[in-house]
N, C-alpha and C positions, 0 to 999 in steps of 0.2 A: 247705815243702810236702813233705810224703812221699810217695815212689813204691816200690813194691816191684818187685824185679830179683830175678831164680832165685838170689841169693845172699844175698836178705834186702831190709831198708827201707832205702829209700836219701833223702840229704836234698839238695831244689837247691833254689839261693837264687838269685837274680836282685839284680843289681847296680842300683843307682839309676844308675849313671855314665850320660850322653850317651856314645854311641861314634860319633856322625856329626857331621858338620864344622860352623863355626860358617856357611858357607859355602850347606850345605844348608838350613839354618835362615834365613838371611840371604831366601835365592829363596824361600824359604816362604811367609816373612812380606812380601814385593815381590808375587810372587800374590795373596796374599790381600788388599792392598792396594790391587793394581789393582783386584779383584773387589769394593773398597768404593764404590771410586769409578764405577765402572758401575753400582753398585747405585743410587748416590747423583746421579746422575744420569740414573736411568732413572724414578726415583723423583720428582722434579722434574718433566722431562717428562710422565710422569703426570698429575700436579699440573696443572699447566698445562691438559694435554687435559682433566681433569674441570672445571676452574674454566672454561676457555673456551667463549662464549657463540656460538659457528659454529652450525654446521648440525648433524643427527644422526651423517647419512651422512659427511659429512667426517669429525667426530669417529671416528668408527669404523672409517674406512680410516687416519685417522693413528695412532689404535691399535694395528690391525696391524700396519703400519711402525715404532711404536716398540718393540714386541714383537719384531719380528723382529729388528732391531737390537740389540736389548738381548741375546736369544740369540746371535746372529753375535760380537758383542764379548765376550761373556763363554767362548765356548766355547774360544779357545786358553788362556786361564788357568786355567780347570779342567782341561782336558786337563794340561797343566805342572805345576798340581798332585797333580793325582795321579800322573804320572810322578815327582814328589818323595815324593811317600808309596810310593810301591811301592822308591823307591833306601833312604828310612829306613829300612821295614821290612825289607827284605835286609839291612840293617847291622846291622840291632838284634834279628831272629829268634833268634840262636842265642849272640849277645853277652850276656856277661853271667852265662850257667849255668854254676856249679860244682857238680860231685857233691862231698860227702863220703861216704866209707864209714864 
């Protein structure tokens, strides 16, 4: 990509390399892992609440409850993950650029 500087074009390239640990990538991917299995189990419950033959009103206060629940368990994992994307992207913002002149 060309950028021009008061001395002329200047050319920066961005490196393919990883610069953060296998370590951060490891939590990453255990977040988003837990975040499937909440998924996949909230998603069942579901299930269940639609196919189940109760009452309205039950049905619809157990809904609540499994809504709620499905937010309450899910929210420290998104929080953790994004506290890992904001560590990536500090590593990797300014990693990686070379000027040549």
């Amino acid at each position: 990509m060309a950028k021009h500087t008061t001395s002329g074009p200047m050319r920066v390239e961005t490196s393919p390399a990883l610069v953060y640990s296998d370590d951060l990538t490891a939590a990453m991917q255990a977040e988003l892992a837990a975040l499937a299995a909440i998924d996949a189990d909230y998603a069942a419950k579901r299930h269940r609440l639609e196919t189940w033959a109760g009452p309205q009103a039950a049905k619809e206060r157990l809904t609540r409850e499994v809504e709620a629940c499905h937010r309450r368990d899910r929210e420290p994992h998104v929080l953790r993950l994004g506290a890992l994307h904001e560590r990536v992207m500090a590593l990797t913002q300014f990693k990686g650029l070379r000027t040549k002149h």
